[in-house]
C-alpha positions in Angstrom: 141.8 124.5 122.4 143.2 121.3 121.6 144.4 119.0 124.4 148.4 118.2 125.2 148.3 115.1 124.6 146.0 115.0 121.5 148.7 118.2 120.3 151.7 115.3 121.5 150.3 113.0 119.1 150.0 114.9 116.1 153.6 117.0 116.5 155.6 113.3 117.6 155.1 111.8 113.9 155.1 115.4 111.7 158.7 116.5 114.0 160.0 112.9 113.1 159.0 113.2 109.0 161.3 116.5 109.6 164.2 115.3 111.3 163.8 112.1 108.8 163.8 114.7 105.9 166.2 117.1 107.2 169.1 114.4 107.8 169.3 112.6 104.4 168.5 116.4 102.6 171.8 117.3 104.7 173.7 114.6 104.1 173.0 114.4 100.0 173.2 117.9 99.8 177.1 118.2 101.8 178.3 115.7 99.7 177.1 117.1 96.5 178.0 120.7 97.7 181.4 119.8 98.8 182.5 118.1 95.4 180.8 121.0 93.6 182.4 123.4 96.2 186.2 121.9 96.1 186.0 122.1 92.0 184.6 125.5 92.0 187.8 126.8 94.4 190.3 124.4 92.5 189.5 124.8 88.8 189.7 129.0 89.1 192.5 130.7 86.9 195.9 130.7 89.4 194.6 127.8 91.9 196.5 124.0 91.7 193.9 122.8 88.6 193.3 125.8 86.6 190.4 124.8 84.1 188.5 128.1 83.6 185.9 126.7 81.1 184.8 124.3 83.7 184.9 127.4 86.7 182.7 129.1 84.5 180.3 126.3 83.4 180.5 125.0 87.2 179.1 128.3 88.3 176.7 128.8 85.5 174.5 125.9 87.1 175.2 126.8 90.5 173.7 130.1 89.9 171.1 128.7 87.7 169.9 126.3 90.5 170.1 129.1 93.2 168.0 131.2 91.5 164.5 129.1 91.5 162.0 129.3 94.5 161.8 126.3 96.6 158.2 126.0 96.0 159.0 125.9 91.7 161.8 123.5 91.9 159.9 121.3 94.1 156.8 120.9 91.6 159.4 121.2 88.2 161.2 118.1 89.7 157.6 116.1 91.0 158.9 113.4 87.7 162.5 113.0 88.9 161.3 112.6 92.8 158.9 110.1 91.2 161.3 108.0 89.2 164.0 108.0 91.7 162.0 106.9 94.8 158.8 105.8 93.2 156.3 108.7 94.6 156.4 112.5 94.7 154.6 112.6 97.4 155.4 112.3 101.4 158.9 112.9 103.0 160.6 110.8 101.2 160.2 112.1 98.1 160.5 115.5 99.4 164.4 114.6 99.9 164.9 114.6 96.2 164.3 118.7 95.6 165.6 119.5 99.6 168.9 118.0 98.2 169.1 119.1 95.1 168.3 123.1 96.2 170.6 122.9 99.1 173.4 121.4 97.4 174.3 124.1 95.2 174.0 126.7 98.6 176.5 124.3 100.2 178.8 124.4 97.1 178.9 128.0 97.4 179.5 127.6 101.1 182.5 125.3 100.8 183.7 127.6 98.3 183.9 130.3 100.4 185.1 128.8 103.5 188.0 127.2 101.4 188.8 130.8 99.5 189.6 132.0 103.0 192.7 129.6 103.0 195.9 131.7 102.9 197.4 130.8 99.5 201.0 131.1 100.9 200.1 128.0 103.0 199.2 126.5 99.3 202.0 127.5 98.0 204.2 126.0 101.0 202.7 122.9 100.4 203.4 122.7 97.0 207.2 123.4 97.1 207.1 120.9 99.7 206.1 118.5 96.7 202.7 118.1 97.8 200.1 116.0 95.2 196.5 118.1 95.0 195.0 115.7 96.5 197.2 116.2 99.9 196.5 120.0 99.5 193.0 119.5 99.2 192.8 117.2 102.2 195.8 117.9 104.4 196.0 121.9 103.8 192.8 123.4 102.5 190.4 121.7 104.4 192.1 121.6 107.7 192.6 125.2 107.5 189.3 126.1 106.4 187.5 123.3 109.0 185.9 126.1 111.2 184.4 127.7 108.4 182.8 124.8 106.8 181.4 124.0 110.0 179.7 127.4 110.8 178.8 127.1 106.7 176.9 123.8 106.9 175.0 124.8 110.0 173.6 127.5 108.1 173.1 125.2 105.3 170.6 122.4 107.7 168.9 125.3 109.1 167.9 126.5 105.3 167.2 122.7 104.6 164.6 123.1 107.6 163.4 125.9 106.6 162.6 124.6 103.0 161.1 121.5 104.5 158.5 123.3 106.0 157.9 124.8 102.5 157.6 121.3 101.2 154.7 120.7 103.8 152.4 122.4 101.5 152.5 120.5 98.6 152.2 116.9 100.5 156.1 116.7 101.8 155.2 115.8 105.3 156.7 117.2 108.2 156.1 120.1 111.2 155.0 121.9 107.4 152.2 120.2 106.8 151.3 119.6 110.3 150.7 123.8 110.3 149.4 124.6 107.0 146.6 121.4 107.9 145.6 122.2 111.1 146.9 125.8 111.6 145.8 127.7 108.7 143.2 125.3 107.1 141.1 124.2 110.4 141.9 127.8 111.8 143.7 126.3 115.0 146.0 128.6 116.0 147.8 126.5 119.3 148.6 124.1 116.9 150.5 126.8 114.5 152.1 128.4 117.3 153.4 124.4 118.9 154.9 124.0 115.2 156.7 127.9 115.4 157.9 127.2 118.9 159.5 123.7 117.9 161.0 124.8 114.7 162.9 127.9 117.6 164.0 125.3 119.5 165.3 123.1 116.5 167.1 126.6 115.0 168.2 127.4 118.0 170.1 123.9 118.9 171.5 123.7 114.9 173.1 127.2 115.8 174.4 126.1 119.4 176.0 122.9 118.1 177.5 124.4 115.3 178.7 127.3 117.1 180.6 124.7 119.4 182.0 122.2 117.3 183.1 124.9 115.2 185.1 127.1 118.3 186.5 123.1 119.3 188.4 122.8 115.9 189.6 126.7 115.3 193.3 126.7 116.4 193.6 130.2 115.5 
């Protein structure tokens, strides 16, 4: 049974790789997801920039992305991790495949959340003489704010989830900590420590986005 403290000292570091990994994954990810997102929803045949060849290519790699494992995409992209942050190994080059396999999620995320927006409120807009850009700001994403919300908690949760996954192939993290010392030295307190934290973590993700997400829904 290994001590608190000496179980304090190895989670402290690994839970702070994960929050470190988790953060700039999220943030890459929601700004390449939203772009991809707001083109997918705007480009379709009928919306306010109707460019079907560009929908369809749009959601070719979307789909492509989406459908490789985690654990392929991550070793498939170890030369791109490697030129862009100089290593592809440790948490920072894990950040590279987190963002690039969450962002395509989030796209189809945003792209929900903004296909729930009533398309009479569009239209409104438009014979009020709105630009796209107003609709897109001022109308679509207003109205859709809620969703987007509840749609990018899930998206940092699957990011954590996937960081874990990165663990095993030298991504750092609460991952690594388990596959090391739970499953390879056989010490089960430690695996169940790393289980219990990544709960909590869940469960916060879900709490706060829950929250903030019933604060901005007018309806």
């Amino acid at each position: 049974m290994i001590e608190l403290e000496r179980l304090f000292s190895l989670m402290a570091p690994s839970l702070a790789e994960t929050l470190y990994m988790v953060f700039f994954s999220t943030l890459f990810s929601a700004i390449g997801g939203f772009l991809l997102g707001v083109l997918l929803v705007i480009t379709e045949k009928g919306h306010i920039m109707p460019m079907p060849k560009l929908n369809q290519a749009l959601g070719i790699i979307v789909n492509i992305t989406r459908s490789l494992p985690f654990i392929i995409l991550i070793i498939a992209i170890f030369p791109l991790s490697k030129f862009i942050v100089g290593t592809s190994i440790g948490s920072t080059a894990a950040i590279v495949p987190l963002s690039i396999a969450a962002a395509p999620f989030a796209a189809r995320v945003v792209e929900s959340s903004l296909k729930e927006v009533s398309w009479g409120i569009i239209e409104a807009s438009m014979a009020f003489g709105a630009t796209r850009l107003q609709i897109i700001t001022r109308v679509m994403l207003p109205e859709a704010l809620p969703s987007l919300i509840l749609g990018l908690t899930i998206t940092i949760i699957n990011i954590l989830g996937y960081s874990a996954m990165a663990g095993a192939i030298g991504g750092g993290g609460i991952g690594d900590l388990a596959i090391r010392y739970g499953y390879q030295r056989f010490q089960t307190d430690v695996l169940i420590a790393t289980i219990l934290v990544l709960i909590v973590i869940v469960q916060a993700i879900q709490a706060g986005g829950n929250l903030l997400a019933l604060k901005f829904d007018k309806r």
